[in-house]
Structure formats: C-alpha cells, structure tokens
Backbone as numpy.savetxt, mean C-alpha at the origin, in Angstrom:
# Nx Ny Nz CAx CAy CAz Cx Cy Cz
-15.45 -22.54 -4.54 -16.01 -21.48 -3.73 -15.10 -21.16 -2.54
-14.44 -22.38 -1.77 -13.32 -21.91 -0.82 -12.11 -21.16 -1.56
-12.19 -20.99 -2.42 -11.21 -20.42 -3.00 -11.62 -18.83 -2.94
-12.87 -18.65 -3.68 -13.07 -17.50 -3.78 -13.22 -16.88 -2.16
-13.57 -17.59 -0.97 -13.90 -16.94 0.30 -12.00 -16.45 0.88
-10.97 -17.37 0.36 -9.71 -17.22 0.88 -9.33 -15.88 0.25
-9.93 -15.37 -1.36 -9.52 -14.27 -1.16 -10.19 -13.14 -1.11
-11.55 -13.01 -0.36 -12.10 -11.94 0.23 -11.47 -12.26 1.50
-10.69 -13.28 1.88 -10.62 -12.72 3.45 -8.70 -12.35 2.94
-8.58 -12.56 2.28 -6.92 -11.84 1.96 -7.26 -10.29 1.22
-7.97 -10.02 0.64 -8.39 -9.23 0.19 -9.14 -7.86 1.73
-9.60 -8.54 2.56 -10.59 -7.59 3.88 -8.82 -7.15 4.46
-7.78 -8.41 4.63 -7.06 -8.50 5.57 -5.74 -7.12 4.72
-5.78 -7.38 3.16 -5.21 -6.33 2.82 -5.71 -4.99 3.25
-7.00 -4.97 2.81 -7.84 -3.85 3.01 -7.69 -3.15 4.67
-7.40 -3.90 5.17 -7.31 -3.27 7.02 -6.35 -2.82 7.21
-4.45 -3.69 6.66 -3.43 -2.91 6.60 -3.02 -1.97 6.04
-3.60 -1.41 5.01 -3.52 -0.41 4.04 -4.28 0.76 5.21
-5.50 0.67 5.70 -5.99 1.70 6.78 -4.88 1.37 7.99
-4.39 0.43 8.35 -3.14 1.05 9.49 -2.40 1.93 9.44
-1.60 1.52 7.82 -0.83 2.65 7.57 -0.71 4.08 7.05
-2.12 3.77 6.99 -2.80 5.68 7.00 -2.83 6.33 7.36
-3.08 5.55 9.16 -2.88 6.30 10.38 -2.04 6.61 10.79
-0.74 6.27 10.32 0.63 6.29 10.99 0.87 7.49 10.40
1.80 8.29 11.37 2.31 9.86 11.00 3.16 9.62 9.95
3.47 10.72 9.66 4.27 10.05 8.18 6.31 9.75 8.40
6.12 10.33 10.09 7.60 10.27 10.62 7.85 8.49 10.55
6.55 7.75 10.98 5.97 5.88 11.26 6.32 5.49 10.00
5.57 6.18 9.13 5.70 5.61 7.53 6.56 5.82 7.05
7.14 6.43 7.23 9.20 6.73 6.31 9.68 5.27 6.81
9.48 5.27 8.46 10.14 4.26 8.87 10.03 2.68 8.23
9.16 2.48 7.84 8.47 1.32 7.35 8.22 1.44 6.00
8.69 2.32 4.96 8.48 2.43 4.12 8.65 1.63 2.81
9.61 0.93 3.20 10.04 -0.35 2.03 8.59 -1.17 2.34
8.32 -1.40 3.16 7.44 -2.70 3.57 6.02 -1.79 2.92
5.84 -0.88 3.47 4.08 -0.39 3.00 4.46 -0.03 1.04
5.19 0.04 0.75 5.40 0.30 -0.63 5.03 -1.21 -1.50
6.13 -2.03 -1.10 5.34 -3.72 -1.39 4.15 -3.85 -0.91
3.67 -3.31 -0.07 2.18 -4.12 0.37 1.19 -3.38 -0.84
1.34 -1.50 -1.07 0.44 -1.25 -1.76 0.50 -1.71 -3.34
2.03 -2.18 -3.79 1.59 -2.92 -4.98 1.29 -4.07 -5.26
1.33 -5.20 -3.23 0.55 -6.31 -3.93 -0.71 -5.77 -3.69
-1.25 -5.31 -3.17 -2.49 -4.72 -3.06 -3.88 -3.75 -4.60
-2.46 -3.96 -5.01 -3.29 -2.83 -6.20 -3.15 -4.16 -7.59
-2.18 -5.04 -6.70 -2.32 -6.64 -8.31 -3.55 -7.38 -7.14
-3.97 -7.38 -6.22 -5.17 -8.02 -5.55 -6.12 -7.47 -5.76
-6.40 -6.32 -6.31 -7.43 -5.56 -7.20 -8.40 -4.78 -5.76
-6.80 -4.55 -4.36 -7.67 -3.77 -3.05 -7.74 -2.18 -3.63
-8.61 -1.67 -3.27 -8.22 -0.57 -3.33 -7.16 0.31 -2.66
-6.45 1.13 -2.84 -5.49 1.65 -2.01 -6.08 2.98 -1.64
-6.11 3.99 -0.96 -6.48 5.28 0.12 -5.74 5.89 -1.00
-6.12 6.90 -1.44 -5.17 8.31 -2.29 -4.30 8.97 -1.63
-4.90 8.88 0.12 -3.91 9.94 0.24 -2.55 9.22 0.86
-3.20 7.64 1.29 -1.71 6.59 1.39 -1.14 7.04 0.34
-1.39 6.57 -0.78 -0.33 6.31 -2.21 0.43 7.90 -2.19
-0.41 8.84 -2.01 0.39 10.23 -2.10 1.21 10.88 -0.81
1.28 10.03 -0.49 2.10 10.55 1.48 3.43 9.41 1.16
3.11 8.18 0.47 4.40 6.90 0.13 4.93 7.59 -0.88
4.49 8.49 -1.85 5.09 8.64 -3.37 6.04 9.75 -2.76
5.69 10.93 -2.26 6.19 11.93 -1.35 7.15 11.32 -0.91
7.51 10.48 -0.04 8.33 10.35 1.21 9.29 9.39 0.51
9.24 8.73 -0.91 9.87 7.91 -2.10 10.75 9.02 -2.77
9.74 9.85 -3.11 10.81 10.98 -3.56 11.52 11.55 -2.82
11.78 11.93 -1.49 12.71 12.48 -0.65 13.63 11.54 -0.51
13.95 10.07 -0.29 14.92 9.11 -0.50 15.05 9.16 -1.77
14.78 9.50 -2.54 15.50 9.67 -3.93 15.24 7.52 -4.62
13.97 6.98 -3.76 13.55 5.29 -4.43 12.38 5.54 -5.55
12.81 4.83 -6.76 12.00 4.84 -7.96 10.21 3.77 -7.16
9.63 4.21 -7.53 8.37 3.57 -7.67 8.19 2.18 -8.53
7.66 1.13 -8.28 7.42 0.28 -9.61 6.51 1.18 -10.24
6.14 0.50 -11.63 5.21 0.88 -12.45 3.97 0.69 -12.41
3.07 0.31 -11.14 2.17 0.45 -11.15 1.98 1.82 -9.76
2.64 1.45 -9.16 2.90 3.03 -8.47 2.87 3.95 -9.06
3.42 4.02 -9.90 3.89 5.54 -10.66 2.45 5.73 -11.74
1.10 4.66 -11.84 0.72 5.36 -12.78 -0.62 5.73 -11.83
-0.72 5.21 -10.69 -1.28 5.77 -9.78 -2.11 7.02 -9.62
C-alpha cells in the first residue's frame, strides 16, 4: 500500500508541474523546452494526464526547432 500512496503523490506532483508549465508564455516554454517535453512523456508512461493545450503549444514550438517528437508525443 506504501507503494501505491508513493505514486499518487508522484503522480499529484507530476500533475502540478504539467499546470506550471501551462502557465508559462510560450516565449518561458521554448526556453525550457527540452525539459517540459521529457516531463510530458514521463508523464503520459505515469498514466498523468497531460493539458491539450500543453501538448499542442510543445508540439508547435517542436516544430519551429525543426525536434522530432517521441512516439508517444506524436500520437497524442
């Protein structure tokens, strides 16, 4: 059962950084963009939900650097 409580609280703690970076303008999120790109695909193998319009403001701003998506990004 401590097991299962470690990952609702890794799971809440994903869930809160994924709304940080929502908020961030998207000039914030280019900047940081390698890092919120790994977080939303460990996030989407932690079974968090990810924000639509995160994943579509990261996929956007992926395609203007010309960086491939993994494959669970891309089926997004």
């Amino acid at each position: 059962m401590t097991e299962d409580v470690a990952n609702i609280d890794r799971q809440q703690l994903m869930a809160e950084a994924l709304q940080e970076f929502a908020a961030r303008s998207d000039e914030q999120l280019d900047w940081t963009l390698g890092l919120v790109r790994h977080r939303l695909g460990a996030a989407r193998r932690m079974g968090v939900p990810v924000p639509a319009d995160l994943a579509s403001r990261v996929s956007r701003l992926c395609e203007k650097r010309s960086w491939p998506l993994d494959d669970q990004e891309q089926g997004a």
